[in-house]
C-alpha positions as CSV (number, residue, x, y, z in Angstrom):
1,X,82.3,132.4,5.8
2,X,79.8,130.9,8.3
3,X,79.5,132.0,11.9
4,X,79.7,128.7,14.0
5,X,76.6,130.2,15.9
6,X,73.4,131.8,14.4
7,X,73.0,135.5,15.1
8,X,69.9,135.9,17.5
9,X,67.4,138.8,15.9
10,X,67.0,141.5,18.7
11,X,65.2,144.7,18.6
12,X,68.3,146.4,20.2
13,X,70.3,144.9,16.7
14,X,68.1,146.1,14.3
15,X,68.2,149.4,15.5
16,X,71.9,149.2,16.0
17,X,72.0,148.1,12.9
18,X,69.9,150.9,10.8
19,X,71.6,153.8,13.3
20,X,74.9,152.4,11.9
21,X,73.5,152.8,8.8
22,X,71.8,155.5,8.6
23,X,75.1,157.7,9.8
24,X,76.7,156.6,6.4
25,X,78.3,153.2,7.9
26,X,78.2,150.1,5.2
27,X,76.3,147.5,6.1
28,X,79.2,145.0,5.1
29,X,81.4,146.9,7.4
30,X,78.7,146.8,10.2
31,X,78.0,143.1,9.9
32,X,81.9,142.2,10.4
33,X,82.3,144.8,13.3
34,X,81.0,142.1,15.9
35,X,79.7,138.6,16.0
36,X,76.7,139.9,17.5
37,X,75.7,141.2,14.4
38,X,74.4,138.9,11.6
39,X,76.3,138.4,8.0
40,X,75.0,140.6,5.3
41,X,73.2,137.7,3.9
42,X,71.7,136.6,7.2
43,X,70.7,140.8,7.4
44,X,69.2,140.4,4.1
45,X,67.3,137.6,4.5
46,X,65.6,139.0,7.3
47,X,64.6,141.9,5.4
48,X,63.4,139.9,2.7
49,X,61.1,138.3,5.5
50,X,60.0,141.2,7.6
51,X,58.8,144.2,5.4
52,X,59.1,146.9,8.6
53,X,62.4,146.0,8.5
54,X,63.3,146.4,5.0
55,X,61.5,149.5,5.0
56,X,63.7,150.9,7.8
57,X,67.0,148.8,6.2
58,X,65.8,151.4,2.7
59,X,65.0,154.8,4.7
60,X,68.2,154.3,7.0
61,X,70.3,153.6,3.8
62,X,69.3,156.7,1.9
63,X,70.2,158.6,5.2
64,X,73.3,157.3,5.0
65,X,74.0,158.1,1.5
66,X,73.0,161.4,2.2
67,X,75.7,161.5,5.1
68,X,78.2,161.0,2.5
69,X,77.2,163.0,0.2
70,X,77.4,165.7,2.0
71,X,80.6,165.0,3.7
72,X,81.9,164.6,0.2
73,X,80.7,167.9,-1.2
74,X,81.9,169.1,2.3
């Protein structure tokens, strides 16, 4: 589904973004939590584009796996 309005790359969404992330959130489920946030492909794109941020995107990922993990072996 296309957003009728491109979603402006900030700093403070990154980081929104990755802290999401990184506390076990999906990204899917971030990106459709408020139109300020990009789609997943627009997300992805970016990353694809910026390697800082894919590096972050990968580190704050494996943070969040590890969230759930551990909530899972609780």
């Amino acid at each position: 589904m296309a957003m009728p309005y491109p979603t402006k790359r900030t700093k403070a969404v990154e980081e929104e973004i990755l802290e999401r992330m990184s506390k076990g959130e999906p990204l899917a489920a971030i990106c459709r939590s408020d139109p300020k946030f990009p789609s997943t492909v627009q997300w992805n794109a970016w990353c694809r584009q910026d390697e800082a941020l894919r590096i972050a995107h990968d580190k704050a990922r494996d943070a969040g796996e590890e969230v759930l993990l551990a909530e899972c072996l609780g």
